[in-house]
C-alpha positions as CSV (number, residue, x, y, z in Angstrom):
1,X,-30.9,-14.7,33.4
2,X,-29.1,-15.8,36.5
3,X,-28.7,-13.4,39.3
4,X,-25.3,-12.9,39.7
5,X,-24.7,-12.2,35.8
6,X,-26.1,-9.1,37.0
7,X,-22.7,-8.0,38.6
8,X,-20.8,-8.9,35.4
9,X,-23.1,-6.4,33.3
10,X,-22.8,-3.9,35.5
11,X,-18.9,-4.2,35.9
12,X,-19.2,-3.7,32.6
13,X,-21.3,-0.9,32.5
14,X,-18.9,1.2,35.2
15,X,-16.2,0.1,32.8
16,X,-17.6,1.9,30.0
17,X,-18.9,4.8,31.8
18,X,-15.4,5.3,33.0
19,X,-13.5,5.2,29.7
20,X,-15.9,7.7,27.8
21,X,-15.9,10.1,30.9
22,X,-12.6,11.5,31.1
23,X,-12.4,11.7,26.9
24,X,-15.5,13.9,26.9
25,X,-13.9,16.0,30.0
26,X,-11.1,16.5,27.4
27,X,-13.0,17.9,24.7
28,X,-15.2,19.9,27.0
29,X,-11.8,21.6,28.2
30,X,-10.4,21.7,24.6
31,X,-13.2,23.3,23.0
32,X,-13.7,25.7,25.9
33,X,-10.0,27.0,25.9
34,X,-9.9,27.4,22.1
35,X,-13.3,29.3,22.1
36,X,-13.9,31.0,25.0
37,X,-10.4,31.0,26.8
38,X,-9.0,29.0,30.2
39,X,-11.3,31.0,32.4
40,X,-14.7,29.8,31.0
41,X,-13.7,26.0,32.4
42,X,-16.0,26.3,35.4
43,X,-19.2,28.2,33.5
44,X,-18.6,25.7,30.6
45,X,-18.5,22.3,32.9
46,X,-21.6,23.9,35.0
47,X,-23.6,23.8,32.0
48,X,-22.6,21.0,29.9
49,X,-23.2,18.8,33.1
50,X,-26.5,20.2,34.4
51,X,-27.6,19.8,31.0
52,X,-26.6,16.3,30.8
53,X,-28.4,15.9,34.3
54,X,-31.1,17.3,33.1
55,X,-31.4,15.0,29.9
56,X,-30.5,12.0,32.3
57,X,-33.6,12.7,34.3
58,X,-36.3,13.5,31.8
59,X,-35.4,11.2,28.8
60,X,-36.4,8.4,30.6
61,X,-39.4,9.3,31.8
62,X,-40.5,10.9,28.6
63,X,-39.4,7.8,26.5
64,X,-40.8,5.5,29.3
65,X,-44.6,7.1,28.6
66,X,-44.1,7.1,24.6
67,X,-43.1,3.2,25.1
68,X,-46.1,2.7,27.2
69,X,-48.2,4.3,24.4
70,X,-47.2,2.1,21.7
71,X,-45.0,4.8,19.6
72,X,-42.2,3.2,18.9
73,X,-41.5,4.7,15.5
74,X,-41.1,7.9,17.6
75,X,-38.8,6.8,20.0
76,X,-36.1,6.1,17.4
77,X,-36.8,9.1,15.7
78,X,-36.8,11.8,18.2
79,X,-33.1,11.0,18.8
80,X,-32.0,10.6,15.3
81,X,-33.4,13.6,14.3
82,X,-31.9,15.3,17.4
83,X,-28.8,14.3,16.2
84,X,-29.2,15.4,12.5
85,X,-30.3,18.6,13.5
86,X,-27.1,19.0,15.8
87,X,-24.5,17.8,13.2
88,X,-26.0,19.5,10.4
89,X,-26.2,23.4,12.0
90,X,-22.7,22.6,14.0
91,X,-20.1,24.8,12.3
92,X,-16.9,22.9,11.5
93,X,-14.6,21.8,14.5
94,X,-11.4,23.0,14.3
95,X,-8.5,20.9,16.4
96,X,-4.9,22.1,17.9
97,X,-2.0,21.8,15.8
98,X,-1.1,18.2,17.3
99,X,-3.9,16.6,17.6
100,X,-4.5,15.4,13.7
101,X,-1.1,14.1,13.8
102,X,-2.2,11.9,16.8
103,X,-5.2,11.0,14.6
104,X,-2.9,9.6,11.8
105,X,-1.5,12.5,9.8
106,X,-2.4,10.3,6.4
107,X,-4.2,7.8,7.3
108,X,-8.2,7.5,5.6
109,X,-7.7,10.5,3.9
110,X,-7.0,13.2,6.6
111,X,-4.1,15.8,6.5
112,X,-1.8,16.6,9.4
113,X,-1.2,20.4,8.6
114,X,-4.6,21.2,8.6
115,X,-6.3,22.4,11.8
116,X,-9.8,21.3,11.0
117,X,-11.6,17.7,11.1
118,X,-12.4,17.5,7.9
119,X,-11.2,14.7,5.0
120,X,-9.1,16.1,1.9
């Protein structure tokens, strides 16, 4: 690969970083002032982003000595089941009034007076 593809990719990297950030600041602040009220923002950003520091620093590491030790099979699993054992103990989401009309109030089955994320 040619050197100066290298500035293309990451362009494109600091273009995706920047469209998922400020959607997950969003539901960081939504799910913080439904829960916990507007004066948990600060407490609630503190953790969610040393926690994602913290991921950011040891994942590779960790990952980078099971790829060194052959165990592959692991490496897609740890996250997988990471994420399995997230979705399936996370109690269901509930949204503002608004936002499922944003979402399409009919569209792929969902309903726009309910206040929950789930299909009909």
């Amino acid at each position: 690969m040619p050197g100066w593809t290298v500035i293309g990719i990451m362009a494109l990297m600091g273009f995706g970083v920047g469209i998922a950030g400020p959607s997950r600041d969003m539901l960081v602040r939504t799910s913080t002032a439904a829960r916990l009220g507007t004066g948990a923002f600060g407490r609630i950003y503190g953790l969610v982003y040393s926690g994602l520091d913290a991921g950011l620093a040891t994942a590779p590491l960790i990952f980078g000595m099971l790829m060194d030790a052959g165990k592959t099979r692991i490496i897609a699993g740890i996250p997988a089941s990471t994420l399995r054992m997230v979705t399936d103990r996370m109690p269901q989401i509930r949204l503002p009034m608004a936002l499922p009309s944003v979402l399409g109030s009919t569209r792929a089955g969902w309903t726009a007076g309910r206040t929950s994320c789930s299909p009909q």
